[in-house]
py3Dmol code that shows the C-alpha trace and the ligand (Angstrom):
import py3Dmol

protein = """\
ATOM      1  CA  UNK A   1       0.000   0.000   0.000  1.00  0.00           C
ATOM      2  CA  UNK A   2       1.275   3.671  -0.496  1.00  0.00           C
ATOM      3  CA  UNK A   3       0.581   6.430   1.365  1.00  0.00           C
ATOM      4  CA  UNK A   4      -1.992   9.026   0.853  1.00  0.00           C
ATOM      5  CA  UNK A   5       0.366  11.936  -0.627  1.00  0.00           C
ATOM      6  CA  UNK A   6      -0.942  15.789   0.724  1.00  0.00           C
ATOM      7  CA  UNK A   7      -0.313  18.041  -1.810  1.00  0.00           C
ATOM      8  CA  UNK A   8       1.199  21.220  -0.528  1.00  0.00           C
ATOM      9  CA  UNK A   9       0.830  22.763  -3.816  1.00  0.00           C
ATOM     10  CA  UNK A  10      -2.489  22.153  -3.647  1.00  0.00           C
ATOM     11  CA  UNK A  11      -3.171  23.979  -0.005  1.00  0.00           C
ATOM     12  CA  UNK A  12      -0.623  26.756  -0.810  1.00  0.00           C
ATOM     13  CA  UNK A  13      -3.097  27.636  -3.790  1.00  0.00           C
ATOM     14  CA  UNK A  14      -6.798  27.597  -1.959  1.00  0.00           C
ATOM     15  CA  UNK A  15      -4.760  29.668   1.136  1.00  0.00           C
ATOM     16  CA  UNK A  16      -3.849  32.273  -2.122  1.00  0.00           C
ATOM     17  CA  UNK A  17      -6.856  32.687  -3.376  1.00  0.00           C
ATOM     18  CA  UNK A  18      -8.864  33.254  -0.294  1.00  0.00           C
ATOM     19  CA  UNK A  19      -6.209  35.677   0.312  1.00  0.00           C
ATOM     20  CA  UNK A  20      -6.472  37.491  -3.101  1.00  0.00           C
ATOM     21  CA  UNK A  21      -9.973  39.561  -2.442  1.00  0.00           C
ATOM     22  CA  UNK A  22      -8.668  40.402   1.363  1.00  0.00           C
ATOM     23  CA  UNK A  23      -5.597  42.322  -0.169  1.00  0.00           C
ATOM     24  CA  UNK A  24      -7.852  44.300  -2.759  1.00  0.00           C
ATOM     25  CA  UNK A  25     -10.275  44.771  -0.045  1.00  0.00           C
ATOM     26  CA  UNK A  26      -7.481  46.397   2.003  1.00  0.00           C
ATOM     27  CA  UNK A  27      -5.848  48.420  -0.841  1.00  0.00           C
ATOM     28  CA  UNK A  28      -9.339  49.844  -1.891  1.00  0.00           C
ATOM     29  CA  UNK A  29      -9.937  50.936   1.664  1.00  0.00           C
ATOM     30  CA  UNK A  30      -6.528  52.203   2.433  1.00  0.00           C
ATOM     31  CA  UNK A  31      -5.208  53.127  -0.665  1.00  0.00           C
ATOM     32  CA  UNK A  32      -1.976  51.057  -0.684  1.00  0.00           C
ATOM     33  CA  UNK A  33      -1.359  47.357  -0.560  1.00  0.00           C
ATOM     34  CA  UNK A  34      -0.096  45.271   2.282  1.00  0.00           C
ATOM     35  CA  UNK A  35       3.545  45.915   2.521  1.00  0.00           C
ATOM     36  CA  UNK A  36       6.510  43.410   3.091  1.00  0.00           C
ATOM     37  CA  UNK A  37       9.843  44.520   3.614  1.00  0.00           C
ATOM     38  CA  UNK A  38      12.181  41.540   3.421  1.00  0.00           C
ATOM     39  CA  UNK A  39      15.946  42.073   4.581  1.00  0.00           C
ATOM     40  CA  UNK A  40      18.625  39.212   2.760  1.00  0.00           C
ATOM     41  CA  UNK A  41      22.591  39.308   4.301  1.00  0.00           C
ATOM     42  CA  UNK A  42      24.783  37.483   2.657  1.00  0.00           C
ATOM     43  CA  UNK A  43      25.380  35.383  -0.126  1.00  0.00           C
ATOM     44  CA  UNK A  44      23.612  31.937   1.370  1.00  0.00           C
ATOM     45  CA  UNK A  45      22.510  29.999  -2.393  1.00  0.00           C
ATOM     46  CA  UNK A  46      19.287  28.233  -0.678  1.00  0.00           C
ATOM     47  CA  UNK A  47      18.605  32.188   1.559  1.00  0.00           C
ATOM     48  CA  UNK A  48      18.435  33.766  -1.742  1.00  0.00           C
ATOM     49  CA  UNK A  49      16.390  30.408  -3.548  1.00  0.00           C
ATOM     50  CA  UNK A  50      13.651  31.179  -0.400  1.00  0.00           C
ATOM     51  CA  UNK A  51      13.750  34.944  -0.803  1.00  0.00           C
ATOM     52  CA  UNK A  52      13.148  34.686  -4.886  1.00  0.00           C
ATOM     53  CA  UNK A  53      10.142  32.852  -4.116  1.00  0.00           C
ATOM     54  CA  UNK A  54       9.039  34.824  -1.179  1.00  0.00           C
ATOM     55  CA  UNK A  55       8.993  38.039  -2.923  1.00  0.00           C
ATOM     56  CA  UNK A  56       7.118  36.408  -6.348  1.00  0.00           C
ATOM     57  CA  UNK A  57       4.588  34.700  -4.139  1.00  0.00           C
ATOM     58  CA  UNK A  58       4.120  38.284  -2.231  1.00  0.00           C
ATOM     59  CA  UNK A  59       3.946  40.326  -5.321  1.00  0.00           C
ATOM     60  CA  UNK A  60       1.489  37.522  -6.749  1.00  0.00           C
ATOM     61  CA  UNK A  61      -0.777  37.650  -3.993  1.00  0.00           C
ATOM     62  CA  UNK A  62      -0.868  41.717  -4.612  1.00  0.00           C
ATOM     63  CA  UNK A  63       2.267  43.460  -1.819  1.00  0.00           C
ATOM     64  CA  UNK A  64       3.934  45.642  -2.281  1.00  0.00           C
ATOM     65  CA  UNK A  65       7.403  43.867  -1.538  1.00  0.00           C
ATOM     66  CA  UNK A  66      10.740  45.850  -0.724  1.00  0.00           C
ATOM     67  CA  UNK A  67      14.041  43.418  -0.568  1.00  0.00           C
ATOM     68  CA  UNK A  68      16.819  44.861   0.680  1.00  0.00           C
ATOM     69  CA  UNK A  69      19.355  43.090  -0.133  1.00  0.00           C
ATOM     70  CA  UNK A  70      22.893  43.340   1.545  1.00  0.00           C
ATOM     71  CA  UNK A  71      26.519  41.871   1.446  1.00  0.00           C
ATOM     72  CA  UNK A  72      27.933  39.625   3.738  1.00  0.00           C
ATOM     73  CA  UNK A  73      30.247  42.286   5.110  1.00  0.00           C
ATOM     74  CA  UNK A  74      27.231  44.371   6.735  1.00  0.00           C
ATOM     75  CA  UNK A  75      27.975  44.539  10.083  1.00  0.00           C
ATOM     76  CA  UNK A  76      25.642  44.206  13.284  1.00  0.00           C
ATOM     77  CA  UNK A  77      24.358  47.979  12.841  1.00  0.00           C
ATOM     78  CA  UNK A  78      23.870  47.800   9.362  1.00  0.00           C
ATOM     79  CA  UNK A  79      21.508  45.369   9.803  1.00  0.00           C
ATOM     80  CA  UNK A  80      19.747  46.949  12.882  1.00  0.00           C
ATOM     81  CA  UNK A  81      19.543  50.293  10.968  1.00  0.00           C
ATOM     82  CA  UNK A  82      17.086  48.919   8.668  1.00  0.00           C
ATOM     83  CA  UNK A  83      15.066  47.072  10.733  1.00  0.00           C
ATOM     84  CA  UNK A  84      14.762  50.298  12.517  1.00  0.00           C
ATOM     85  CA  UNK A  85      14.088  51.672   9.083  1.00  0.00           C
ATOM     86  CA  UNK A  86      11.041  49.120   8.488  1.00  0.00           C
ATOM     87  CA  UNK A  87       9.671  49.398  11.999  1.00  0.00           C
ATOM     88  CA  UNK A  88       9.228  53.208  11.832  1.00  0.00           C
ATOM     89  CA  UNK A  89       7.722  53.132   8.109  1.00  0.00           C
ATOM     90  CA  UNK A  90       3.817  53.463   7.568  1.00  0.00           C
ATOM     91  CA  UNK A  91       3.699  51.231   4.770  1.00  0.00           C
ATOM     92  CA  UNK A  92       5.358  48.347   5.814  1.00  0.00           C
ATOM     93  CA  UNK A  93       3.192  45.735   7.403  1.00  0.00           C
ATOM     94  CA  UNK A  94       5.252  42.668   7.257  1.00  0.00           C
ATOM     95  CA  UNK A  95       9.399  42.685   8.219  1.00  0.00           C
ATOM     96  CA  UNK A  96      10.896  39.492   7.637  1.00  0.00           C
ATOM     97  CA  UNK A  97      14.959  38.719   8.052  1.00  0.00           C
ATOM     98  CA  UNK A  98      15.727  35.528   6.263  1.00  0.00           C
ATOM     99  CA  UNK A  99      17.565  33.491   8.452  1.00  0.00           C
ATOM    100  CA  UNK A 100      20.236  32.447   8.693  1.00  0.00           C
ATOM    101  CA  UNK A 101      22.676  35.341   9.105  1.00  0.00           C
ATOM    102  CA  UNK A 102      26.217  35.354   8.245  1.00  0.00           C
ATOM    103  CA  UNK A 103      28.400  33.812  10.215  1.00  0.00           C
ATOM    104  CA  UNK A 104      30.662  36.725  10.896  1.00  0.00           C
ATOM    105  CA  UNK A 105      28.108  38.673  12.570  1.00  0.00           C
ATOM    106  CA  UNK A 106      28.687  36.190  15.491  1.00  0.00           C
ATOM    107  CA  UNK A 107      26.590  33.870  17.261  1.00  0.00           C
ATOM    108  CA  UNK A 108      23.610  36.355  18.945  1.00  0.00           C
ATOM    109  CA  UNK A 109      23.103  38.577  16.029  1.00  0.00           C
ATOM    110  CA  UNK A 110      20.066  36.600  14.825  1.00  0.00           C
ATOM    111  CA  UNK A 111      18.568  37.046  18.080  1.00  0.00           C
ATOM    112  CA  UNK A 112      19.502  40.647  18.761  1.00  0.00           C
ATOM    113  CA  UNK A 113      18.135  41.064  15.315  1.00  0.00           C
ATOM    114  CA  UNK A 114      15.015  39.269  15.593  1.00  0.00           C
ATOM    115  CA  UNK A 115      14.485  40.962  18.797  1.00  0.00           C
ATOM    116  CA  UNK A 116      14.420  44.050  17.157  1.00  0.00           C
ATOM    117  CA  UNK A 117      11.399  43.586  15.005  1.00  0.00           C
ATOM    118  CA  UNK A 118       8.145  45.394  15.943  1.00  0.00           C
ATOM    119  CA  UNK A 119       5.971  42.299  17.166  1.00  0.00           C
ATOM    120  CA  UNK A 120       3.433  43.522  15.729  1.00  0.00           C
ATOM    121  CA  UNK A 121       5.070  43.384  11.768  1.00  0.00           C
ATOM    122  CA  UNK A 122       6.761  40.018  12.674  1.00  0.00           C
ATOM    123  CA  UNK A 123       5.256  37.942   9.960  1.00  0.00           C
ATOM    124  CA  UNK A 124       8.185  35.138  11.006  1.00  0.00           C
ATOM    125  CA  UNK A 125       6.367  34.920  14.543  1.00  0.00           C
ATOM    126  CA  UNK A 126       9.408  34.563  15.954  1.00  0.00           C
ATOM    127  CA  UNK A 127       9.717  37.666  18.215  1.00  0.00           C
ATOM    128  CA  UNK A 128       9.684  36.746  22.254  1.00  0.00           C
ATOM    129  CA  UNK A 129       6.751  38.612  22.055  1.00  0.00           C
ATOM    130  CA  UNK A 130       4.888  36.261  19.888  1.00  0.00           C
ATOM    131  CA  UNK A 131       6.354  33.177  20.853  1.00  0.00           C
ATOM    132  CA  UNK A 132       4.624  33.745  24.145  1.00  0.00           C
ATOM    133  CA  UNK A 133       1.844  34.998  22.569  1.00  0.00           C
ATOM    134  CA  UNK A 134       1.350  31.329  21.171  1.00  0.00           C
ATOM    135  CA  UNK A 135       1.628  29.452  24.470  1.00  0.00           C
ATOM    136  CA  UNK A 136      -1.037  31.532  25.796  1.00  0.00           C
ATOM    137  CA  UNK A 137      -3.086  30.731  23.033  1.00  0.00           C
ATOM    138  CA  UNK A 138      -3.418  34.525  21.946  1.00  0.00           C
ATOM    139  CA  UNK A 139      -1.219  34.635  18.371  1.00  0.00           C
ATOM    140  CA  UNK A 140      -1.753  36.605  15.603  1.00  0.00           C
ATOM    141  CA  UNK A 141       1.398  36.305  14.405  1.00  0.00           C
ATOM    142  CA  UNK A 142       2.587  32.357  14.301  1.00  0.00           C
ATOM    143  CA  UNK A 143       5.954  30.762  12.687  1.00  0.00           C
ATOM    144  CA  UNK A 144       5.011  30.124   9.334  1.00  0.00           C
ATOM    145  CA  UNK A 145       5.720  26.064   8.664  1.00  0.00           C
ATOM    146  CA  UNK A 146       3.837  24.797  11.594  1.00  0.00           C
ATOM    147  CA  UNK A 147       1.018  27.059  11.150  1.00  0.00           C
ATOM    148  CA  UNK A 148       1.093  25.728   7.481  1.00  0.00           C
ATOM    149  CA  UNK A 149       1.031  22.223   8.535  1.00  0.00           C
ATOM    150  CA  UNK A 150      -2.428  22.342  10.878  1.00  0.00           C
ATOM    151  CA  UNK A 151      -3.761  24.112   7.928  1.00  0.00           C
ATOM    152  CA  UNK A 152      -2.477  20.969   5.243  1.00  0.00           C
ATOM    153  CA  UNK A 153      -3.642  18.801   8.241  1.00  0.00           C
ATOM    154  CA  UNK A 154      -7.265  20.264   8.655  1.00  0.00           C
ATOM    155  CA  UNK A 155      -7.801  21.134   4.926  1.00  0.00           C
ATOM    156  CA  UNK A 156      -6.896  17.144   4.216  1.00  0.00           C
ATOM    157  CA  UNK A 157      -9.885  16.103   6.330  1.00  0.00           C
ATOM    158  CA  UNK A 158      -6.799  14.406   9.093  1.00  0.00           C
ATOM    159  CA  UNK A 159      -8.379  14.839  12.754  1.00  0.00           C
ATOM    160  CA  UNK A 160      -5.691  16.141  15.473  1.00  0.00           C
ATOM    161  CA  UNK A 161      -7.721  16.870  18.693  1.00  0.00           C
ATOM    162  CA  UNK A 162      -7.152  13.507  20.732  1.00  0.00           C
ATOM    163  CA  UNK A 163      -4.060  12.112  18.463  1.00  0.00           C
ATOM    164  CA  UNK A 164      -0.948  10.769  19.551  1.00  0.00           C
ATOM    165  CA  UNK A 165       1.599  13.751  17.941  1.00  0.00           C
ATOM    166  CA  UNK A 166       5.319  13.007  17.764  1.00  0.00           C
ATOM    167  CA  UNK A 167       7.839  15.860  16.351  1.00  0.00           C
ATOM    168  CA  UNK A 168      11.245  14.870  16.103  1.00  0.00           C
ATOM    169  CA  UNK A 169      13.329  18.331  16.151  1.00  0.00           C
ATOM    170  CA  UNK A 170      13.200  21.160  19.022  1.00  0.00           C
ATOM    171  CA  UNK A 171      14.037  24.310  16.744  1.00  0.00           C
ATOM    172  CA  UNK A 172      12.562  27.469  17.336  1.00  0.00           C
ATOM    173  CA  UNK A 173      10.930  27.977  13.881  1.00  0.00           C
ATOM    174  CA  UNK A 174       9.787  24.577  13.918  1.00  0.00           C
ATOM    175  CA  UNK A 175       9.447  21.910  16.510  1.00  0.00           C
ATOM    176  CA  UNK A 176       8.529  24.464  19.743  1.00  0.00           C
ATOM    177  CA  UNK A 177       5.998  26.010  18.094  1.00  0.00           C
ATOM    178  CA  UNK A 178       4.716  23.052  16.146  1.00  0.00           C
ATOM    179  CA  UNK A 179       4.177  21.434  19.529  1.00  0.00           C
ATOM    180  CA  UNK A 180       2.567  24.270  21.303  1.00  0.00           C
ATOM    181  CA  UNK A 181       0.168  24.027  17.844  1.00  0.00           C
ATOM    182  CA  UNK A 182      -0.753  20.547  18.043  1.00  0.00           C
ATOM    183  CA  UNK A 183      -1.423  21.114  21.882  1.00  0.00           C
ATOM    184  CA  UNK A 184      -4.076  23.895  21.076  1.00  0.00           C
ATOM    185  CA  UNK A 185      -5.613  21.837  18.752  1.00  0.00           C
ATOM    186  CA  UNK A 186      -6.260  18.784  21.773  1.00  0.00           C
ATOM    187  CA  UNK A 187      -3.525  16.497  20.195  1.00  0.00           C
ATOM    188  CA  UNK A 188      -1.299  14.324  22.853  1.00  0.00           C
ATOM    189  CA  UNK A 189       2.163  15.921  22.043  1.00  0.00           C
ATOM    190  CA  UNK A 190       5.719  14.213  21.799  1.00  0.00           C
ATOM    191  CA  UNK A 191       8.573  16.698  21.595  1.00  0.00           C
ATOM    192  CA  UNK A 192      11.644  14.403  20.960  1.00  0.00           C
ATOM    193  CA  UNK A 193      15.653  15.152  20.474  1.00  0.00           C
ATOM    194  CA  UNK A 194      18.955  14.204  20.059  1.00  0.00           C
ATOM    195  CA  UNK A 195      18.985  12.569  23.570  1.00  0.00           C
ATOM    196  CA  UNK A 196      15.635  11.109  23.347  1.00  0.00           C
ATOM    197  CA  UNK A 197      15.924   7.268  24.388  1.00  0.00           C
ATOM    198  CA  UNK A 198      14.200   4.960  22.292  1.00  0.00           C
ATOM    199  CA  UNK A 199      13.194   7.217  19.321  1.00  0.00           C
ATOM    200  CA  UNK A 200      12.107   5.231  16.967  1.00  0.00           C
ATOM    201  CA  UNK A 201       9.772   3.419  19.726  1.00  0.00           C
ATOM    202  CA  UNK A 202       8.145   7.306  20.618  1.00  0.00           C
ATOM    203  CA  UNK A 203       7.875   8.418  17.385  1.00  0.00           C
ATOM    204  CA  UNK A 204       5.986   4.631  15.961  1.00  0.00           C
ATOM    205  CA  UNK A 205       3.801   5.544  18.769  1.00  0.00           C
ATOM    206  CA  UNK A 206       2.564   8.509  17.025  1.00  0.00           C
ATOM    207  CA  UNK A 207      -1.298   9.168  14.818  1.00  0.00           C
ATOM    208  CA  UNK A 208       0.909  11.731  13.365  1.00  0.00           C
ATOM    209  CA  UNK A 209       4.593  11.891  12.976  1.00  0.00           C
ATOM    210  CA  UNK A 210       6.257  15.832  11.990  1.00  0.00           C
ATOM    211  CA  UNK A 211      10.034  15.044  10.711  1.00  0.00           C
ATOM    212  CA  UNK A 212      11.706  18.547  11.393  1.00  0.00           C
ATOM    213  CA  UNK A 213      15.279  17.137  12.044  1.00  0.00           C
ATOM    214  CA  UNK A 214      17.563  18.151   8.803  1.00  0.00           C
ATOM    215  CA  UNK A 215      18.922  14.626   7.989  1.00  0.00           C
ATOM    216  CA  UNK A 216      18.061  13.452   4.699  1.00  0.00           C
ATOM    217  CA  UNK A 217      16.106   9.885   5.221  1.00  0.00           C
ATOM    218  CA  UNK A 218      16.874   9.713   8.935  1.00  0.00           C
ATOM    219  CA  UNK A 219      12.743   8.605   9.459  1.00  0.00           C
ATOM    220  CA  UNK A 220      12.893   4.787   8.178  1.00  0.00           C
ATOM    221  CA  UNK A 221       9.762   2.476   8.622  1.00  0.00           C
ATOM    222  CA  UNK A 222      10.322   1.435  11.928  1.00  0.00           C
ATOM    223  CA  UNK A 223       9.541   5.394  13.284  1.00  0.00           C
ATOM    224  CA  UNK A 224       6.306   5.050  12.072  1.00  0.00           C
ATOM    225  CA  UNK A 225       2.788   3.103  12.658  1.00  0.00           C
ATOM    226  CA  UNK A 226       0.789   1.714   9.941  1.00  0.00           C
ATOM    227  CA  UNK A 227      -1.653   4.493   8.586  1.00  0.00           C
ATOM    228  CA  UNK A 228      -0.029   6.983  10.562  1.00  0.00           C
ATOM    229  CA  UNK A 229       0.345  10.520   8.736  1.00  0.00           C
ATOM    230  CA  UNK A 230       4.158  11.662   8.719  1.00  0.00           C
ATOM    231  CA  UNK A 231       5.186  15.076   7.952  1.00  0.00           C
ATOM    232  CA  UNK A 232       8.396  16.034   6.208  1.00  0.00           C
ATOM    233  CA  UNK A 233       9.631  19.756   7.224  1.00  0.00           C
ATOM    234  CA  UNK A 234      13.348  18.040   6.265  1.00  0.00           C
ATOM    235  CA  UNK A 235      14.656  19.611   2.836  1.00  0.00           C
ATOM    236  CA  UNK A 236      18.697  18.278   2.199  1.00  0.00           C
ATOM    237  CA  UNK A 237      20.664  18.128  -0.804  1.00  0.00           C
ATOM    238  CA  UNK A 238      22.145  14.992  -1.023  1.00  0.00           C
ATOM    239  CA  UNK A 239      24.859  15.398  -3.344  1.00  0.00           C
ATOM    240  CA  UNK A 240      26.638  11.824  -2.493  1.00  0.00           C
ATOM    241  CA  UNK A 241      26.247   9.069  -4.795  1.00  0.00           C
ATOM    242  CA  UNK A 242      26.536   6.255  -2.022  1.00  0.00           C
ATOM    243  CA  UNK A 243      23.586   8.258   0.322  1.00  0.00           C
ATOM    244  CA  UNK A 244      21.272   8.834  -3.207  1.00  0.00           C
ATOM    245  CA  UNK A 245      21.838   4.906  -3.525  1.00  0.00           C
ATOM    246  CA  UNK A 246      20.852   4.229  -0.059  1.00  0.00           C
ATOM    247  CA  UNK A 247      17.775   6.441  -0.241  1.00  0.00           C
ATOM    248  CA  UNK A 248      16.320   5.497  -3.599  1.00  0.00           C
ATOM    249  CA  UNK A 249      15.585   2.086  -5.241  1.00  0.00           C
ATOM    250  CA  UNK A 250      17.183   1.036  -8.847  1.00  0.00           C
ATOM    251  CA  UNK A 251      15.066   2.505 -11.418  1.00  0.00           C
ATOM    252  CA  UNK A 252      13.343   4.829  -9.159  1.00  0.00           C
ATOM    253  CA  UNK A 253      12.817   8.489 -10.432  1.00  0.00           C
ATOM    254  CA  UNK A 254      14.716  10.656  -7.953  1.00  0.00           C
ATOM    255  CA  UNK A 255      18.043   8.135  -8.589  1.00  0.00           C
ATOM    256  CA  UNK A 256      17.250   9.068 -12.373  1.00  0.00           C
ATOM    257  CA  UNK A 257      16.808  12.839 -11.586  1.00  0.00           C
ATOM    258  CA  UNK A 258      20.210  12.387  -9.195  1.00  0.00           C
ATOM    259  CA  UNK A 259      21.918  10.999 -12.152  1.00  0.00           C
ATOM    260  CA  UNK A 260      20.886  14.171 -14.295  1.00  0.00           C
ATOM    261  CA  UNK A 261      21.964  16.580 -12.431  1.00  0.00           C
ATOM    262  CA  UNK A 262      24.677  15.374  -9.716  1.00  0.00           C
ATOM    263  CA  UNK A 263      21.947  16.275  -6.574  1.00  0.00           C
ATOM    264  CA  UNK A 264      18.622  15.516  -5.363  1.00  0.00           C
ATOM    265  CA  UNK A 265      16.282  17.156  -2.799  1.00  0.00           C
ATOM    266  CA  UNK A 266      15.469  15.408   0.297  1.00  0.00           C
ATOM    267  CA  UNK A 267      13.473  15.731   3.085  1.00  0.00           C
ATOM    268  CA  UNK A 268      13.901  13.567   6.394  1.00  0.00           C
ATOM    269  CA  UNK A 269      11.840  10.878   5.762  1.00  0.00           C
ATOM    270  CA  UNK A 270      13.231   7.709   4.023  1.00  0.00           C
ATOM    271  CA  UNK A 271      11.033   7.186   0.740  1.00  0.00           C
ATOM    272  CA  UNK A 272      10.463   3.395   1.861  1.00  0.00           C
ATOM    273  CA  UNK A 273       8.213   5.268   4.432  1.00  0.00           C
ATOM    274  CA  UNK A 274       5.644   5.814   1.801  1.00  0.00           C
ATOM    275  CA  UNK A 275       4.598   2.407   2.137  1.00  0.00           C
ATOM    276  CA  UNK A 276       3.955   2.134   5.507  1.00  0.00           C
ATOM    277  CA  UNK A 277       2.139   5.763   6.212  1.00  0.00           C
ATOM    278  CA  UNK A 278      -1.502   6.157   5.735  1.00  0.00           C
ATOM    279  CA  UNK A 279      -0.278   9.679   4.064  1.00  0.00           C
ATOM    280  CA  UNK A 280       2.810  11.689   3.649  1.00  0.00           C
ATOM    281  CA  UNK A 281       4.203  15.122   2.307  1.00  0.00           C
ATOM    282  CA  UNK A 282       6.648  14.888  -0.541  1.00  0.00           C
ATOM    283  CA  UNK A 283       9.509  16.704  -0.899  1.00  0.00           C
ATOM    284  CA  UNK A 284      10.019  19.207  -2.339  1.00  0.00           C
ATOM    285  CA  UNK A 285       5.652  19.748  -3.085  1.00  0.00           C
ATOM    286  CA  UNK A 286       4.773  19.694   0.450  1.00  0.00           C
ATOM    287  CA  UNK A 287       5.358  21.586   3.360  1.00  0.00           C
ATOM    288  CA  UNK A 288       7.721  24.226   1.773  1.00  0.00           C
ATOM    289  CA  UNK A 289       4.605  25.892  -0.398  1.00  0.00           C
ATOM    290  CA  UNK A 290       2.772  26.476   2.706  1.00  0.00           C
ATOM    291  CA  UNK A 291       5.177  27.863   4.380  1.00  0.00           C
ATOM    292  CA  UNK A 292       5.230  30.703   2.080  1.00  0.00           C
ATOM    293  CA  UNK A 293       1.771  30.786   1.973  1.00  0.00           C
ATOM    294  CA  UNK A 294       1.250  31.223   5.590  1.00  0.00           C
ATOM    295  CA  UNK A 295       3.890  34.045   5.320  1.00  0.00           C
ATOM    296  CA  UNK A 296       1.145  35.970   3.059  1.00  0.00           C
ATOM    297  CA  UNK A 297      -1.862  35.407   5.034  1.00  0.00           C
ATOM    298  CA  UNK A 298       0.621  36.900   8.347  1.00  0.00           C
ATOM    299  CA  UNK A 299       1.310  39.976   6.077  1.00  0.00           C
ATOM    300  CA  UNK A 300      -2.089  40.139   5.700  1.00  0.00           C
ATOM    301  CA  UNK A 301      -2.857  39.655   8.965  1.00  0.00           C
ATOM    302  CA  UNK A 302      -0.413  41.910  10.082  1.00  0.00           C
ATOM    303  CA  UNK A 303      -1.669  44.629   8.385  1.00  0.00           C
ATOM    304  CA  UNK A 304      -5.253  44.169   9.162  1.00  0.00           C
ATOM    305  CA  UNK A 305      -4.007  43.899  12.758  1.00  0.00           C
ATOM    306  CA  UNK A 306      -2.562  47.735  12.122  1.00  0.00           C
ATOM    307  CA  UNK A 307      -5.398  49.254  10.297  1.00  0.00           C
ATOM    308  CA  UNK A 308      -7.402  48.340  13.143  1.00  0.00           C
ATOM    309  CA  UNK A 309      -6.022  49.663  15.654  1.00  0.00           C
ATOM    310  CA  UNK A 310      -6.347  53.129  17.666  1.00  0.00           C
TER     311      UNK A 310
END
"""
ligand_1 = """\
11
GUN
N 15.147 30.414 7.050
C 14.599 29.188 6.930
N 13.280 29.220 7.204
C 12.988 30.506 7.524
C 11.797 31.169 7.891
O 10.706 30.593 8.005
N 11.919 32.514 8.116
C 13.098 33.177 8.009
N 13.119 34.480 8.268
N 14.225 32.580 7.671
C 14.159 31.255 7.428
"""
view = py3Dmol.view(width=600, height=400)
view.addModel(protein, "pdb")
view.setStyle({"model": 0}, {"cartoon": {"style": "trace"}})
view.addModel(ligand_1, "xyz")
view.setStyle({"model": 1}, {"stick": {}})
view.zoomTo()
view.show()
């Protein structure tokens, strides 16, 4: 049996469209579209990959997106000084810093940075301010993936208040907020790590399974129950002949697409999973459209959020 595959694609489009007539609604009212300023450092290939796409998906939707784009030199102020830029302007709704940083700006500048958004333009939702937000239940602004997997999960018809949820991965843009998601919907939740004993025993334990760990195929069959739903945040390049041959069977079309090009995209579940799962989000196709989608419907939130208030 295969799995049920959830179309991300799919989702990303419906969350689009219903967003489409809420922009023109807001630009006839206030006589300017939602605005997203987006801030890029560095030369990072798959940064600027996720930034392309971020700003086409914006100005699809109807933005007005700004990218400011700036070398890895900038220093620490730099950066700051246009945050501050974005926070004082009227018509930017949305700031988003695409993470991660350069390396040289040391190891608390995403933080000190992040810290500086305005919580109430931080589409990311990852400003203290919104993360606690979240565990009281009170968000507006949410990280983007998880809040783009309940929506894949509901919109799929998949029930989460009373399931067993397992996330592998404890990251701040995924995994925390992914559990505190799950919990507010009434789902049993799992957070597991790199020290968690037994993980493949937790995680077969779960209705559904959230991979957010950045190892290409480290999910095999034995993580996961029969019919559960596993989803795959994971998105490596595997560039390594011997791993592409471990991952993918003779014949198969990602060893034929490795063989074209030299590299293959792969999330964190092993394909053999597919036969196992009741359903399963491919990569690339599944949770990586809804990501950006969710990062619309927060600019759009966002500025809604402004327009209406005092
Ligand atoms: N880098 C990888 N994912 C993300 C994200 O969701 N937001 C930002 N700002 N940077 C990222």
């Amino acid at each position: 049996m295969s799995a049920r595959v959830l179309d991300g694609n799919v989702v990303a489009n419906q969350i689009r469209e219903e967003i489409r007539p809420r922009v023109e609604a807001y630009r006839a009212r206030h006589g300017r579209p939602p605005g997203l300023g987006i801030v890029l450092v560095g030369d990072d290939p798959a940064s600027h990959v996720y930034v392309r796409n971020k700003v086409k998906s914006g100005m699809d939707v109807g933005f007005a997106v700004d990218l400011h784009q700036m070398p890895a030199s900038s220093s620490l102020d730099e950066v700051l000084a246009v945050v501050d830029r974005l926070n004082r302007s009227e018509t930017h709704d949305g700031i988003l810093v695409q993470s991660p940083l350069p390396p040289a700006l040391g190891d608390e500048a995403e933080r000190v940075v992040f810290d500086a958004i305005d919580p109430a333009k931080d589409v990311d939702g990852f400003s203290p301010v919104n993360v606690g937000r979240l565990v009281q239940k009170r968000a507006v602004l949410m990280a983007c993936t998880p809040a783009g997997i309940v929506e894949l999960l509901d919109r799929s018809g998949i029930a989460i208040a009373g399931q067993r949820a397992v996330i592998i991965g404890r990251s701040d843009i995924v995994g925390k907020p992914m559990a505190m998601m799950l919990l507010h919907r009434d789902a049993t939740v799992t957070l597991c790590h790199s020290k968690t004993r037994d993980l493949a025993g937790v995680a077969a334990s779960a209705d559904i399974l959230v991979a957010a760990i950045g190892r290409a195929g480290f999910v095999t069959t034995d993580f996961v129950k029969p019919g559960a739903t596993v989803v795959d945040v994971g998105m490596n390049r595997v560039d390594d002949p011997a791993v592409a041959a471990r991952l993918f069977s003779p014949g198969s079309a990602k060893l034929e697409q490795f063989a074209r090009k030299g590299s293959v995209l792969v999330g964190d579940v092993h394909p053999s999973v597919a036969e196992v799962a009741g359903a399963l989000t491919p990569v690339p196709g599944g949770v990586g459209p809804l990501t950006i989608a969710l990062l619309m419907k927060n600019t759009l939130r966002a500025a809604e959020a402004r327009a209406g208030r005092p």
